[in-house]
C-alpha positions in Angstrom: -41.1 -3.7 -18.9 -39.0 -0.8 -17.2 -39.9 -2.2 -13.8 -38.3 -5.1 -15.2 -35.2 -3.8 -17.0 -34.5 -1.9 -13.4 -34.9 -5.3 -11.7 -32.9 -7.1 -14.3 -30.0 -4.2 -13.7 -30.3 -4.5 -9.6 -30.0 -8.5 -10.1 -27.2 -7.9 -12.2 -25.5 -5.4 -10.2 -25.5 -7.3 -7.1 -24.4 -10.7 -8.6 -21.4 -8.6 -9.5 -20.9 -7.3 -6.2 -21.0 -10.6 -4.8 -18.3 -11.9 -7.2 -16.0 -9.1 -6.8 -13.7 -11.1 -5.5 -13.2 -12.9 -8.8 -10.9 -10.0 -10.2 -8.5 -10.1 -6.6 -8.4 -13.8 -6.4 -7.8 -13.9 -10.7 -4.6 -11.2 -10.4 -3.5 -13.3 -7.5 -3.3 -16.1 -9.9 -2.0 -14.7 -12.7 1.1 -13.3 -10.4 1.3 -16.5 -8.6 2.1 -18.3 -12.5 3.8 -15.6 -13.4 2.0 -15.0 -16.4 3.2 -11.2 -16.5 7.0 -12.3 -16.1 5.8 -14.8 -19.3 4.7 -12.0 -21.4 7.6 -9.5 -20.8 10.1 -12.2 -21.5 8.6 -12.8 -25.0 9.1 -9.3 -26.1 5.7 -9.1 -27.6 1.6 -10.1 -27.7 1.4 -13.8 -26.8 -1.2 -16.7 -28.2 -2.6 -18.3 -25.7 -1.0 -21.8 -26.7 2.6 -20.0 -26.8 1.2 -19.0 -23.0 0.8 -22.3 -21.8 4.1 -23.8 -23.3 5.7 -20.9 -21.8 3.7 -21.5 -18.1 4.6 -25.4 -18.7 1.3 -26.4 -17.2 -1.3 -28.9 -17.9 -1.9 -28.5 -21.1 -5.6 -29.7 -20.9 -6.1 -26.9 -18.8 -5.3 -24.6 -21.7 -8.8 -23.6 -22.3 -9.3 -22.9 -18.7 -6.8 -20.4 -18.7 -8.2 -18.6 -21.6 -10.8 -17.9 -19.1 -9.1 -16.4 -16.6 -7.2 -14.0 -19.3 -10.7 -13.6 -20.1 -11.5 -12.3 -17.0 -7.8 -10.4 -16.7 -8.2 -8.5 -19.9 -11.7 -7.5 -19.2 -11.2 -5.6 -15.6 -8.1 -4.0 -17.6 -4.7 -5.5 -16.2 -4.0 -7.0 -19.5 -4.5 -5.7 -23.1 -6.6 -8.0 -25.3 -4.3 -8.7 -28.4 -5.8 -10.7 -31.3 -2.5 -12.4 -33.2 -3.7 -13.9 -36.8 -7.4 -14.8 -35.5 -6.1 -16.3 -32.4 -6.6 -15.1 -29.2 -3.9 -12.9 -27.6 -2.2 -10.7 -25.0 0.0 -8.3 -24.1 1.1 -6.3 -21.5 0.1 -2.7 -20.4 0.3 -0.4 -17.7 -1.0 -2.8 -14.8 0.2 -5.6 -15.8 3.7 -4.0 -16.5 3.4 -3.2 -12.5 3.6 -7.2 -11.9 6.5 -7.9 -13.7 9.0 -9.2 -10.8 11.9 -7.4 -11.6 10.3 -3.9 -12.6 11.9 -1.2 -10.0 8.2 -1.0 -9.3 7.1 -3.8 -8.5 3.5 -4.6 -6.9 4.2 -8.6 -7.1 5.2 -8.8 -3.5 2.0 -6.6 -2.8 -0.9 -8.0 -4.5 0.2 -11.9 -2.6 0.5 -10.3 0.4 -3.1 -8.1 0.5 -4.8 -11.6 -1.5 -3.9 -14.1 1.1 -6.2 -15.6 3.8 -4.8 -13.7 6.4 -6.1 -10.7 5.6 -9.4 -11.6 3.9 -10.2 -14.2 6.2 -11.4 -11.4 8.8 -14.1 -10.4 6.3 -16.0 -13.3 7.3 -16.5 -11.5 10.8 -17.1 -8.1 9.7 -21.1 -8.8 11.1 -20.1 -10.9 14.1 -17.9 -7.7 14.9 -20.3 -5.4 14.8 -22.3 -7.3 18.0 -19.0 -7.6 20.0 -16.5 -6.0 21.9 -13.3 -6.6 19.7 -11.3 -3.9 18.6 -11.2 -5.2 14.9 -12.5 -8.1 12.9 -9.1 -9.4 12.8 -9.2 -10.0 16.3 -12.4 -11.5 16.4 -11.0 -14.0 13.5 -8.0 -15.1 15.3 -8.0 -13.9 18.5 -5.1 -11.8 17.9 -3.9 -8.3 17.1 -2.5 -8.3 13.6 1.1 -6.6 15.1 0.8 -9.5 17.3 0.8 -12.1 14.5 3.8 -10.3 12.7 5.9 -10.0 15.7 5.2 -14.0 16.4 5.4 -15.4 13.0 9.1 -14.4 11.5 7.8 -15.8 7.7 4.6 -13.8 7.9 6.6 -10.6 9.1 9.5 -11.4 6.1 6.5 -11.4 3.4 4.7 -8.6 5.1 7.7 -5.8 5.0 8.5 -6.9 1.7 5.3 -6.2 0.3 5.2 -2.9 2.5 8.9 -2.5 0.7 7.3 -2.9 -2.6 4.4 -0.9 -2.3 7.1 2.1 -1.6 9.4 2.3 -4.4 6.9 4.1 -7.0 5.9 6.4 -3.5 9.9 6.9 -2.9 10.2 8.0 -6.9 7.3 10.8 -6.8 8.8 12.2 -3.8 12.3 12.8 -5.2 10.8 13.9 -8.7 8.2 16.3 -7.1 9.1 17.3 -3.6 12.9 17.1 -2.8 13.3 20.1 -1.3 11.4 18.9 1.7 14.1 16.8 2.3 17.5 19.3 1.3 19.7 20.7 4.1 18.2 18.0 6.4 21.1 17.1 8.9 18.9 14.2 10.2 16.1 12.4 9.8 14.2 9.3 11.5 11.9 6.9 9.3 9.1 6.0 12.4 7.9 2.1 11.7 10.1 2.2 8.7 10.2 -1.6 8.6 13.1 -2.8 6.7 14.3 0.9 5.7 13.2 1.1 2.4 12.1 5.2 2.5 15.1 5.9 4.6 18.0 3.8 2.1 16.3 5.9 -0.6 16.7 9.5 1.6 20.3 8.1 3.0 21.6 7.4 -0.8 20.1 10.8 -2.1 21.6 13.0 0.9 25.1 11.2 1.7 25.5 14.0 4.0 22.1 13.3 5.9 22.5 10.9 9.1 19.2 8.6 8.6 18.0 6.4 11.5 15.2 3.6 10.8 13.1 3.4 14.0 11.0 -0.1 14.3 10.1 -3.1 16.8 13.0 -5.2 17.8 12.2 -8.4 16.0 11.1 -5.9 12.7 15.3 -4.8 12.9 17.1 -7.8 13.7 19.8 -8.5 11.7 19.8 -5.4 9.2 22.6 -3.7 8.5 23.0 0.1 7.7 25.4 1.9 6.3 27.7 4.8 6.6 24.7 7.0 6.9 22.4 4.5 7.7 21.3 2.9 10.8 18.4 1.0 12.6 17.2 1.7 15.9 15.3 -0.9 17.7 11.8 0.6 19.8 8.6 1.9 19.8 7.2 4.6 18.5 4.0 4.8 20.6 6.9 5.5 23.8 9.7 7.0 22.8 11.1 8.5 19.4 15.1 9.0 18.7 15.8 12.8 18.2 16.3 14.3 14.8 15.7 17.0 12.7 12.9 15.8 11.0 10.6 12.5 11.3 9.1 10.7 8.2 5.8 8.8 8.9 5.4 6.7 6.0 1.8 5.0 5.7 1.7 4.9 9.7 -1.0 7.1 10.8 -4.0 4.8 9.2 -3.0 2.0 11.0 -4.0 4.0 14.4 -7.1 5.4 15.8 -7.3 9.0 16.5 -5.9 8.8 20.2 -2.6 6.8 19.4 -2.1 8.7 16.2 -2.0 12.3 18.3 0.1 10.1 20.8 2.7 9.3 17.9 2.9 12.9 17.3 3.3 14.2 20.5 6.5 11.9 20.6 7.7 13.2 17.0 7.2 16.7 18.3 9.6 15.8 21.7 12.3 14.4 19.0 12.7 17.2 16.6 13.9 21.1 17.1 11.3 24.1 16.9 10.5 25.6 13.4 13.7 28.1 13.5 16.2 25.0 13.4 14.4 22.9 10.8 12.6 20.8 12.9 9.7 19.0 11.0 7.1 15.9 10.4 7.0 14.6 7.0 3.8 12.6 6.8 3.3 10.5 3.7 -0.4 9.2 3.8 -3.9 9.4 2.0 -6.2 12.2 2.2 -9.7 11.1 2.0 -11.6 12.8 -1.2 -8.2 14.4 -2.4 -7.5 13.6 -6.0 -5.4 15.1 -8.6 -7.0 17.6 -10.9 -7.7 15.2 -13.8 -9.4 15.6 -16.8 -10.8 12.0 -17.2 -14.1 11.6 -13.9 -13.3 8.0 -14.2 -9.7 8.8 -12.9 -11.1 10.5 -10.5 -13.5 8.1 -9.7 -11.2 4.9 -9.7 -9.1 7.0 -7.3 -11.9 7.6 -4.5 -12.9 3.7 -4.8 -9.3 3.4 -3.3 -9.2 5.3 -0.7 -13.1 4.3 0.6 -11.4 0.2 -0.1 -8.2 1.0 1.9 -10.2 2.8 4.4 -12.6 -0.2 5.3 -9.7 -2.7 5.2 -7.9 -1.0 7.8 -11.0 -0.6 9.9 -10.8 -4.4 9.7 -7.9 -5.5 9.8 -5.9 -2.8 11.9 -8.2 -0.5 13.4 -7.1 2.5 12.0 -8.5 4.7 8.9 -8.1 6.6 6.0 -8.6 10.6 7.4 -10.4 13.6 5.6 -8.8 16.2 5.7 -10.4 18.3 8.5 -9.9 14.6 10.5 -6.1 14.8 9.8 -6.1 18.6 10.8 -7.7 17.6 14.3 -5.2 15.3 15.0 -2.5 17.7 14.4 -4.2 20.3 16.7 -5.0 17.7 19.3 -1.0 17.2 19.1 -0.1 20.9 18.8 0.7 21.1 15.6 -1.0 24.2 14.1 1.0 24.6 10.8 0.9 22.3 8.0 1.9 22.1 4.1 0.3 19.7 1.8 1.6 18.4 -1.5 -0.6 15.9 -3.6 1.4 12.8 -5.5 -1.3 11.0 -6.8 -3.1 8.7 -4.4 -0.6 9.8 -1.6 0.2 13.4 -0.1 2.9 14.5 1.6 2.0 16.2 4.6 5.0 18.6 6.2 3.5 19.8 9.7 5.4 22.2 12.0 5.9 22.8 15.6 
């Protein structure tokens, strides 16, 4: 019988593994109805009937959709909320992160990393490993991904709002825990800053600090700065406007090793030596850093996201998430030889020094 109870558990195991994709494609759903704008609106637990009046769908369908909550309240997004023997939902943390108008809001995210463009170059992860392709992506469409955002103008308007969405809750740690990285700045340039999010955020905290947004040309057309604001269209793996500091946020793991140090060496030509401020703010993941918790499944949950982001942009962009001792390489491939490292949750804030 214990033979069989480990068989039964291996069966089980890898049927869930295999159906993963149930829990991605059921959020995607649930934001696509807006079932979390539904719930927020009515100011407390929802029925499920109230739920599908509220969606105005099919109402034959209502049973259906039970099942997906089902399925949405078990992995944790929503909370499980029995109201006078019916079943019932309500809102919590995740699910609160969904809502379109929260100042935090994932919404934009989750349809962007669900769609077919990026999960359709998982059906080629094996017919990549017996080629020549860079990346999977390429071997799906015969394209570079920066390619496909630079020719499609909807696909690169959804793909720098989702990057813009995925920054606000990043943007908030930094000015709560490390501000003073950024005080007495007199300039800064935000490399591949896409539609300027980080850099608004730093320009409208630091009036007095002159903020450039450096990105490709079609990326910049047709913003407009402000007083202390402006965009600068180029490329970062050429040339990088001087400043007093660079900010690299979420650019180095789209790179391999040799165009990351590249990217450096060009933020080291743009900004003054050590004595006059001169500075890289790098605002990435460190691989198997994770906040000091006391709850292992914290922990735990954490690591699972770095080791997903890390295969995703092996596949999609052919870059990585980086250890630690792979991100201090870099830097001393690039002559950097100082660095400072402060942890905000699944990100750290790397300041690096000439």
């Amino acid at each position: 019988m214990a033979l069989q109870d480990e068989l039964v558990r291996a069966q089980t195991h890898i049927r869930n593994h295999i159906l993963n994709f149930v829990n991605s494609s059921s959020l995607k759903c649930a934001v696509q109805l807006g079932i979390p704008d539904v719930i927020h609106r009515h100011g407390r637990p929802i029925t499920l009937q109230e739920l599908v009046d509220a969606l105005a769908i099919n109402k034959a369908k209502a049973d259906h959709l039970g099942r997906l909550m089902r399925v949405l309240t078990r992995t944790g997004i929503f909370i499980d909320a029995k109201i006078k023997d019916h079943d019932g939902y309500a809102l919590g943390a995740p699910s609160c992160l969904l809502i379109k108008d929260h100042p935090f809001s994932l919404a934009p995210f989750v349809l962007g990393a669900t769609g077919p463009i990026f999960t359709g170059p998982w059906q080629h992860v094996s017919e990549w490993f017996h080629n020549d392709d860079p990346t999977p992506y390429q071997t799906a469409y015969g394209k570079t991904f920066w390619d496909r955002v630079s020719q499609d103008p909807e696909f690169n308007h959804h793909f720098n709002q989702a990057m813009a969405s995925n920054s606000f809750l990043v943007m908030s740690l930094v000015k709560k825990y490390c501000r003073e990285v950024f005080e007495g700045l007199d300039s800064l340039v935000d490399v591949g800053g896409g539609t300027g999010m980080v850099a608004r955020a730093l320009a409208d905290e630091f009036p007095d600090m002159k903020c450039s947004v450096l990105d490709l040309p079609h990326v910049v057309a047709g913003l407009e700065g402000t007083k202390n604001l402006v965009y600068v269209a180029g490329n970062m793996l050429e040339v990088i406007p001087p400043a007093q500091a660079v900010v690299l946020k979420m650019i180095m793991h789209n790179w391999n090793d040799e165009d990351c140090v590249k990217i450096l060496k060009n933020c080291k030509e743009a900004i003054p030596n050590r004595e006059n401020g001169g500075k890289v703010i790098i605002l990435d993941m460190i691989m198997g850093s994770t906040q000091n918790r006391d709850d292992d499944n914290d922990d735990d949950e954490l690591i699972q996201t770095q080791i997903f982001a890390d295969v995703n942009m092996m596949v999609n962009f052919g870059g990585r998430e980086r250890k630690l001792k792979e991100w201090v390489k870099i830097f001393n491939d690039a002559s950097f030889t100082n660095y400072k490292i402060t942890q905000l949750g699944l990100m750290s804030l790397i300041q690096l020094f000439p």
